[in-house]
C-alpha positions, 0 to 999 in steps of 0.5 A: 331681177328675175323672179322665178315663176311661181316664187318657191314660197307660194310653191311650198305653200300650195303643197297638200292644200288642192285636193287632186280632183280640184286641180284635174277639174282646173285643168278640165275647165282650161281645156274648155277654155282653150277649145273655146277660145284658142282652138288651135287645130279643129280635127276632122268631123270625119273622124267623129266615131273614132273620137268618140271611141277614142275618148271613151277608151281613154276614160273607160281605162282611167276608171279600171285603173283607178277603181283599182287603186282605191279598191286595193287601198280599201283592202288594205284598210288605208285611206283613200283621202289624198290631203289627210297623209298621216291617216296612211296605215300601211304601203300598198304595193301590190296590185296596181302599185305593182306597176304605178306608185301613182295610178289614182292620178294616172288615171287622172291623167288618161281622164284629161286624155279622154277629155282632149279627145271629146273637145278633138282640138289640138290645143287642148292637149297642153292640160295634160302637161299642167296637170302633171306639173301641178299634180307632181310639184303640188301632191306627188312630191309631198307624199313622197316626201311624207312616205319617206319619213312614214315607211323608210326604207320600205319606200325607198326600195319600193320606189326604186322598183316602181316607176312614179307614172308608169 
C-alpha cells in the first residue's frame, strides 16, 4: 500500500510549529551539504566578481524587501512574529503587500537565491524549491487560513488582488 509521503497527520501537525527562519536556515544548511558532498556542477572561477555581485544583489534585495515588510507591520502596530497569529491586530495592505502578501518570505527566498549564488554550484539551487514547499505547506497555508477567519472578506478581496509570491 502506498503511503503518501509525508503522511497528512505529520503535515497538519508541523503546521505553525517551525518558526519561518528555522526552516530557511534548514535549507541553508541542505544547500551546504549539497555543494558539499553532491556538487552537481562547479561554475567557472572566471565567473567569481560576477558571483559575488550576483549574490550580494540577491541578498541586498531580499533585506529591502524584507526591511519593509516588518517596517510597515511596525507602522501598523501588528506583530511581526510568525507563529503568534492571534497576536495580528490589523491587515496590511499597503506597501509592500501592495505587491506580495508574503514578502517576508519573499525575501526569504531571494536570500537562499543569494546563498546559491555564493556556494556557485548548480545543485544547490534545489533549496530554493524545498523551502517554498516548506514555507508554503508549513506557515503560508495556515495563515491563510487563520487570516480568512480573522478578517473575512477583507482577506478575500485582498487575496484576490495580490498574488501569494509576487
Amino acid at each position: 500500500m502506498f503511503l503518501p509521503f509525508p503522511p497528512p497527520v505529520l503535515m497538519r501537525w508541523l503546521e505553525l510549529k517551525i518558526p519561518p527562519l528555522l526552516w530557511w536556515l534548514i535549507c541553508v544548511g541542505l544547500m551546504w551539504l549539497l555543494a558539499q558532498f553532491w556538487p552537481l556542477y562547479h561554475f567557472s572561477p572566471t565567473f567569481t566578481i560576477w558571483r559575488i555581485a550576483l549574490a550580494a544583489g540577491f541578498i541586498l534585495i531580499a533585506l529591502l524587501i524584507g526591511l519593509a515588510a516588518v517596517w510597515r507591520f511596525r507602522q501598523a502596530a501588528t506583530t511581526v512574529h510568525p507563529m503568534q497569529l492571534q497576536r495580528s491586530t490589523s491587515l496590511v495592505q499597503d506597501g509592500i503587500f501592495r505587491y506580495s502578501r508574503n514578502p517576508m518570505y519573499l525575501a526569504m527566498l531571494l536570500g537562499l537565491a543569494g546563498v546559491a549564488c555564493w556556494l556557485a554550484v548548480l545543485s544547490v539551487w534545489l533549496g530554493l524549491p524545498l523551502f517554498l514547499l516548506l514555507i508554503q505547506q508549513y506557515q503560508i497555508k495556515p495563515e491563510e487560513r487563520w487570516m480568512a477567519s480573522r478578517f473575512g472578506a477583507e482577506y478575500q478581496q485582498y487575496r484576490q488582488q495580490v498574488r501569494r509570491w509576487i
